[in-house]
N, C-alpha and C positions, 0 to 999 in steps of 0.2 A: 266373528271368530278370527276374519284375516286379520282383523284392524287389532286383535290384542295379541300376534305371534308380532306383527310389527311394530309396536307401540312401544318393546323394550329394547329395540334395535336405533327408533329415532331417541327416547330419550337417552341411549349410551353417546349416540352423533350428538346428541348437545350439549351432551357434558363435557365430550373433547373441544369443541370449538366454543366456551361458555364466554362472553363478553367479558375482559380482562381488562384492566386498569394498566396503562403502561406511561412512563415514564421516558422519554428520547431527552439526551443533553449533550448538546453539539457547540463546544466554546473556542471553536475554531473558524478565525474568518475569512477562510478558502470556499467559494463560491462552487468549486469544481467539486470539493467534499460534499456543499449540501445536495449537488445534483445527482448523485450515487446512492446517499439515502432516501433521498425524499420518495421515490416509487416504492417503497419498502414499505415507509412509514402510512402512505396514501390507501395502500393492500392492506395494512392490517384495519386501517378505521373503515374501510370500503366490507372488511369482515364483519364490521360489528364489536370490534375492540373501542376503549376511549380512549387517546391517542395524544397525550402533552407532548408538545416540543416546546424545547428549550432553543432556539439557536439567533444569528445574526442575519438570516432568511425567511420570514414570514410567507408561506404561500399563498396563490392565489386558489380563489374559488377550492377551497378546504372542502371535504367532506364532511358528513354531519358530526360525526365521532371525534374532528380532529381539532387541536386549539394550539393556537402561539402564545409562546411567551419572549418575544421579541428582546436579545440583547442589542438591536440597533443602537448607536451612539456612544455605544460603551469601547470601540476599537473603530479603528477603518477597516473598511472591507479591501478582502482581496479582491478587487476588480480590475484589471489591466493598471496595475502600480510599476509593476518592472521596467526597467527603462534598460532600452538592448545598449544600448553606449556605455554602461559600464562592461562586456565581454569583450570589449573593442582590445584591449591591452592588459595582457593577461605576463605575469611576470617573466622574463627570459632566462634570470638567474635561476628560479625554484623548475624549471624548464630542463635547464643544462643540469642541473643536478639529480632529475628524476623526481624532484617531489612538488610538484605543479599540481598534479590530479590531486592526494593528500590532503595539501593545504586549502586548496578547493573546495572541498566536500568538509573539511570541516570548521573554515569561514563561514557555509552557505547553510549551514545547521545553526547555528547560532542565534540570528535571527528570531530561529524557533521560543526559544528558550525566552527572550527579552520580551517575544508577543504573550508565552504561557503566563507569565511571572508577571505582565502589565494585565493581562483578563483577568487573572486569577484577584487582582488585587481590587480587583471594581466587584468582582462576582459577591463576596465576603459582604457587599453592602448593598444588593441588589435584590431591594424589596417583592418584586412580583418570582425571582428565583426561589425565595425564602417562604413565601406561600405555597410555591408548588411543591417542595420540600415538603412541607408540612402532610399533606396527604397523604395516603394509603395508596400504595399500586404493587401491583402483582407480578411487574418486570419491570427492572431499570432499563436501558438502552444507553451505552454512551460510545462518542467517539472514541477510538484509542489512536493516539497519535502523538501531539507534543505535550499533553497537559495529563497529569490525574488530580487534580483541582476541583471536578464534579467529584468526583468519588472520594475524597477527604469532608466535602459539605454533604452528600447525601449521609455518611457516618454521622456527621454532627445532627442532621435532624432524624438521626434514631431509623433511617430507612431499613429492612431487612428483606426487602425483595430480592430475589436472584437478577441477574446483570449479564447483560451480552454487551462485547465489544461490537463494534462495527471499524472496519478498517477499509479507507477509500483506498489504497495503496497496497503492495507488498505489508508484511507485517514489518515493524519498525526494529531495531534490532534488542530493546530492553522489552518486546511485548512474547519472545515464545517461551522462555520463562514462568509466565504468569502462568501457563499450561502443563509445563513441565517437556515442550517441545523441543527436539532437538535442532541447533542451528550449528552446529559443526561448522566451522570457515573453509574446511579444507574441499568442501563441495556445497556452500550454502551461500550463494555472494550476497552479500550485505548489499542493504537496499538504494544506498548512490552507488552501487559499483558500474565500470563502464562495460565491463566483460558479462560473458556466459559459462557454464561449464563446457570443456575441461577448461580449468583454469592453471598458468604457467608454476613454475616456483616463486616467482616473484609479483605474479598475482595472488597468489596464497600468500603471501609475505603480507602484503597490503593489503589483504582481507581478513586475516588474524587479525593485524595491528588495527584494524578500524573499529571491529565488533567488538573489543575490548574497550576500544577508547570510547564507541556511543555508548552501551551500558554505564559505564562509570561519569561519561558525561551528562546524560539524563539523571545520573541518583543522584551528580551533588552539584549539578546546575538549575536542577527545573523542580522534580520531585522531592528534597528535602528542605529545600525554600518554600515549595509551596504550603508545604508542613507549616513551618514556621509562619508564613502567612496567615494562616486558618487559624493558627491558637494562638498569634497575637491578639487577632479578632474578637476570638470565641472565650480568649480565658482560661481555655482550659488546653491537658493535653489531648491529642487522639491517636492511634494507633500508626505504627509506620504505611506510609501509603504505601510501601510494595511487599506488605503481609496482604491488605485489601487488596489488593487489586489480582492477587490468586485467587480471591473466591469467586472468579470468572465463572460460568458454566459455560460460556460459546464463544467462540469468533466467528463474525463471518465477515470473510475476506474477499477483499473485488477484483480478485485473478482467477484466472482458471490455467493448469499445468501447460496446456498443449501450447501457449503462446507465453506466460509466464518461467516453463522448466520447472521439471521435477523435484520435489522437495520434501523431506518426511513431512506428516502430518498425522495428527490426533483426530477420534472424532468430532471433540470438540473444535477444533479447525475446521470450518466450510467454506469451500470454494463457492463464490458465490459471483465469479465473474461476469460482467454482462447484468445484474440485475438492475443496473439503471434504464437498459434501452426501450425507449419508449417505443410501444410497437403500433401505437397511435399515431399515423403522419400528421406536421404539421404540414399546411402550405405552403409550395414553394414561389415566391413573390415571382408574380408577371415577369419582371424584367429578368429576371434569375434565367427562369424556364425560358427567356425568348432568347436568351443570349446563347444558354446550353444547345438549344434543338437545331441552332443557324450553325452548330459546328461539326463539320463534316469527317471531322478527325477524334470529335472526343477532346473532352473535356479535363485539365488539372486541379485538383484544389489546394491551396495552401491558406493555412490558418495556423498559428502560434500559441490558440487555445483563450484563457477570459485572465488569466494571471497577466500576462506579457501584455504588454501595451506598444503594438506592431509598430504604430506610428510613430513612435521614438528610434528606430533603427538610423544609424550616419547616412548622412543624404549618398556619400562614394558608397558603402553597399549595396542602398536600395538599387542604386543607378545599376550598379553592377546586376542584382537580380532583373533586373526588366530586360536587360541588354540578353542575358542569357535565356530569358523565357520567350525573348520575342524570335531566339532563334529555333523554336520549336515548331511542329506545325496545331498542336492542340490550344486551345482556348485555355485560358487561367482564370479561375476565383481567386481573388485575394480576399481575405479578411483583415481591412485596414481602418481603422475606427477614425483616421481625418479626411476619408472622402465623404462626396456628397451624397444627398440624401437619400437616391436612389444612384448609387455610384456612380465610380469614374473609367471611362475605357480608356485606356492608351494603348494603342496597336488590337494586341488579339489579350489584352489584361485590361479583367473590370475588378474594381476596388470594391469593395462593400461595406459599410459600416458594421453589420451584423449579418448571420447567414445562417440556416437551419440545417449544421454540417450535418446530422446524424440521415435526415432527410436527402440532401445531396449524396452522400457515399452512396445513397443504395439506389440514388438515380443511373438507371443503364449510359447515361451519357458521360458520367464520370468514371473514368478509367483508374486516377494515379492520385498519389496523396502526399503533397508535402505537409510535416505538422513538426512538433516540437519532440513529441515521444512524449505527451502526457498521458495516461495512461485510459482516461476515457475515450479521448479521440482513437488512440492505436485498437481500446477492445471495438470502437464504432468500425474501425476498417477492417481489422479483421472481420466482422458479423458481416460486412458488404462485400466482402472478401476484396478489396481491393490494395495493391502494392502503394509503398508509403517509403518517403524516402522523407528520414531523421534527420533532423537538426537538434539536437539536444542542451539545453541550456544548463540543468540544475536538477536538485533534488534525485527522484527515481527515474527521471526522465534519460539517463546514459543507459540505464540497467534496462530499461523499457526497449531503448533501439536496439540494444544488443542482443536483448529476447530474441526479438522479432528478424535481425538478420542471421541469428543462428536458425531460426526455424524458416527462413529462406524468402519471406514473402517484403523483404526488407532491406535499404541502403543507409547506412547513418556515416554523415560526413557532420562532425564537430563544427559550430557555430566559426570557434578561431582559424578554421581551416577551407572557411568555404569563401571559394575563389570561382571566377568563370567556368577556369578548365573543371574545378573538380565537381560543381554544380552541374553545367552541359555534363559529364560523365554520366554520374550519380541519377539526372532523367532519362538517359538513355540505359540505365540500367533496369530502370522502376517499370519506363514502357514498354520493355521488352516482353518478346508471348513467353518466352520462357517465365518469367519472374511473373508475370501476371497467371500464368497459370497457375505457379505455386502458390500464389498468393488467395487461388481459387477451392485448391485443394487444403491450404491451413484453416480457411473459412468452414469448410466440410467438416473437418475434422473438430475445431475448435466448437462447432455447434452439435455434435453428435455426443450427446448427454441423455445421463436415465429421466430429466427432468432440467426445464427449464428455469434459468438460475434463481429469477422472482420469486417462482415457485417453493424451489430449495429452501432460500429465504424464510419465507412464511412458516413453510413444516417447522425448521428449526427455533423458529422463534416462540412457534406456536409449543411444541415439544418441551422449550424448558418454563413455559408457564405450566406447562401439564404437571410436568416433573420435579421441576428446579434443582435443588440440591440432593435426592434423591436418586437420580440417575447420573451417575458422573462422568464427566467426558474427558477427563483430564489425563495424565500420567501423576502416579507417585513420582515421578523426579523432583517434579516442582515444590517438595514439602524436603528435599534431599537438603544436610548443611554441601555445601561446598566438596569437603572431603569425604562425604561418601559419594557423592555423584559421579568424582572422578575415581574411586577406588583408592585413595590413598591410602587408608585403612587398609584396606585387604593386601594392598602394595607394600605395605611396611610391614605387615603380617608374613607375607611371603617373607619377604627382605630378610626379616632376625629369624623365621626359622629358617631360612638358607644359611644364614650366616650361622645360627648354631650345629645346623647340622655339620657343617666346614669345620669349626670347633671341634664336635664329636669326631668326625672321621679322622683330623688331624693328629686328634690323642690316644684312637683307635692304635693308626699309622706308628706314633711314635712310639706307645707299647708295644707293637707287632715287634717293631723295629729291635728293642730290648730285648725282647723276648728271644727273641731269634740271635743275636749278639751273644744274649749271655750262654746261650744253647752251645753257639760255637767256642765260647772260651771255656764252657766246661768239659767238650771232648778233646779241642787241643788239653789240657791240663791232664786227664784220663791215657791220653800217649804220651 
């Protein structure tokens, strides 16, 4: 009797979690992107989901459920390519005129566009993509970031699955749009901003002028070439990629507010900060652990992240950072990829070719964090709660530092600015108990959620294979032309009946006026 009141309880539980066909395509070759997805992707095949990835990252030891579909060789990987000697000399004209930062952020976009527009043009010819294509699955998954290049070829092979963005970053500034999300400039800094809110008048000035120019720079740099890419191809035409790319149902995004800042949001918008950290430690190498425990002062770490390639920094800097860390009393990690095998010490600084920083942060021996402001290392220190002093290169990496020193657990001193003096300041900032305590309390806070972000993850993803189109997470803005989103319409509507109303009263007026006239000249005429 008990086994048939519960019999229609389990099979409802297995209808909602019923093994899905999903599709992941990730044409993006930033290595720090796939490490943000891949836990995501590992939880749903670990569910019992069957799990295609598309990307330039093949994992190791896959679950049963999970398969690659390897674009290796089709691009170079993001792997430590950055070479720090081009920040060395940064213009002094565009400086003295105020538009340095500007022109900056939008040279260091560019790039984007020449990698979307070189993948996109291998992708159109790439046989084992075109088979995975060809299948039936129950949720797409794609990156949203510099390309809609998957999502113009999933059209061509007839896919009709619902699709969730995944976003390793801030959302980018042509993606809230797709939702019908508002990004206002005048409180929504666009994602290379170096500021926080409040932002100045002439941060709003440069944060209007930006959001304007990435939008328009993604629809006729990246996205309607890519168009044209595809139906040179294919032969035919296909739909504009930014009608597709509305029929989003989710994003989930890898910030969370309290170190990010405040920002409207849809339900289709989840914060899904933090779902990369692995809460499985790795080992931390012998010599690592033997060099940490000998220091009596605690430990700093600095590492520049897997994009930047440390070892290329001018020999006069590096000199200069040693000179300054050797004046401290704690021990330094560096992560520098031309020492040796099991590193190099000079003084109280060991070099490491590689290091398991997510591992170190949450070792008690390490106190302080120098990094770049990438944006997984800043959510790893936050999670460990430890203070972190910014050097910021590029990308969202200015906007990252500036989060983080508005919510107090943070110092960002600009690559072109860091000198002796302002390096020694900037640690003596970071090690202090005040800043470390904040930096213990934004940890608190940052982690005090109705659910752990992995988690979030899952439900949502899980949710719109339930659902898909069906339950919609969007706003009607995103289906608005232009002038009605802004109320143009109902502003010109006001506009002519004000102005007719001005008309009536005028002619009201000038009758009155007659009226009243002729009144008076027919009693003078009566005396």
């Amino acid at each position: 009797m008990r086994l048939l009141l519960v019999l229609p309880a389990l099979l409802a539980l297995t209808h909602d979690v019923y093994s899905a066909r999903i599709l992941s395509l990730f044409p993006h070759t930033g290595k720090s992107h796939q490490m943000v997805f891949e836990p995501l992707l590992r939880r749903l095949a670990e569910r019992g989901h069957h799990v295609t990835v598309v990307s330039f990252f093949p994992i190791k030891n896959a679950p049963a459920n999970y398969s690659d579909v390897s674009l290796q060789g089709l691009a170079h990987l993001g792997l430590e390519v950055i070479d720090l000697s081009i920040y060395e000399h940064p213009s002094k004209l565009l400086r003295m005129i105020g538009l340095e930062k500007i022109v900056k952020q939008i040279t260091e976009f560019q790039p984007l566009a020449d990698m979307a527009l070189s993948v996109c043009s291998k992708l159109v010819n790439f046989k084992p993509l075109a088979d995975a294509l060809k299948k039936e699955y129950d949720l797409i998954i794609m990156e949203n970031f510099n390309s809609d290049c998957m999502l113009g070829l999933a059209h061509v092979y007839g896919q009709k699955a619902p699709f969730i963005y995944l976003s390793s970053c801030g959302l980018m500034q042509w993606s809230p749009g797709r939702l019908g999300l508002s990004d206002n400039p005048s409180y929504v800094p666009i994602v290379s901003s170096d500021f926080a809110n409040p932002m100045s008048f002439f941060q709003r000035l440069e944060n209007t002028f930006l959001n304007i120019y990435y939008k328009l720079w993604f629809r006729y740099t990246i996205q309607l070439k890519e168009k044209e890419i595809i139906e040179k191809h294919f032969g035919k035409k296909i739909p504009d990629l930014q009608d597709l790319s509305k029929n989003v149902s989710a994003v989930l995004v890898n910030v969370y507010h309290s170190l990010y800042g405040v920002k409207p949001l849809l339900p289709g918008v989840i914060e899904v900060g933090g779902m990369h950290l692995d809460h499985t430690r790795k080992p931390i190498p012998h010599y690592i652990e033997k060099f940490m425990n000998e220091s009596e002062h605690g430990v700093v770490l600095l590492s520049f992240g897997s994009l930047i390639k440390t070892a290329t920094i001018p020999k006069h800097k590096e000199e200069m950072i040693v000179r300054t860390l050797s004046k401290i009393k704690q021990r330094v990690i560096w992560k520098y990829e031309d020492s040796g095998e099991e590193g190099t010490i000079t003084g109280n600084i060991l070099k490491v070719r590689w290091l398991p920083q997510y591992e170190l942060l949450q070792h008690p021996k390490v106190i302080a964090f120098i990094g770049h402001g990438g944006l997984l290392g800043m959510t790893e220190a936050i999670s460990a709660g430890k203070p972190m002093l910014v050097v910021p290169f590029f990308g969202d990496q200015p906007y990252n530092g500036a989060s983080a020193a508005a919510v107090g657990f943070a110092k960002v001193i600009p690559y072109i600015e860091l000198t002796e003096k302002s390096l020694l300041e900037g640690l003596q900032d970071v090690l202090s108990a005040e800043m470390r305590l904040t930096a213990r309390r934004a940890s608190k806070i940052w982690k005090d959620r109705q659910a752990d972000p992995l988690d979030t993850a899952v439900y949502w993803t899980e949710r719109v294979i339930r659902w898909g189109h069906q339950a919609p997470l969007h706003s009607h803005a995103r289906d608005l032309p232009l002038y009605q989103y802004l109320l143009l319409d109902v502003a010109a509507t006001f506009i002519v009946v004000i102005i007719i109303l001005a008309v009536i009263l005028r002619v009201m007026l000038v009758l009155i006026l007659r009226f009243v006239s002729g009144s008076v000249n027919a009693k003078e005429k009566l005396h």
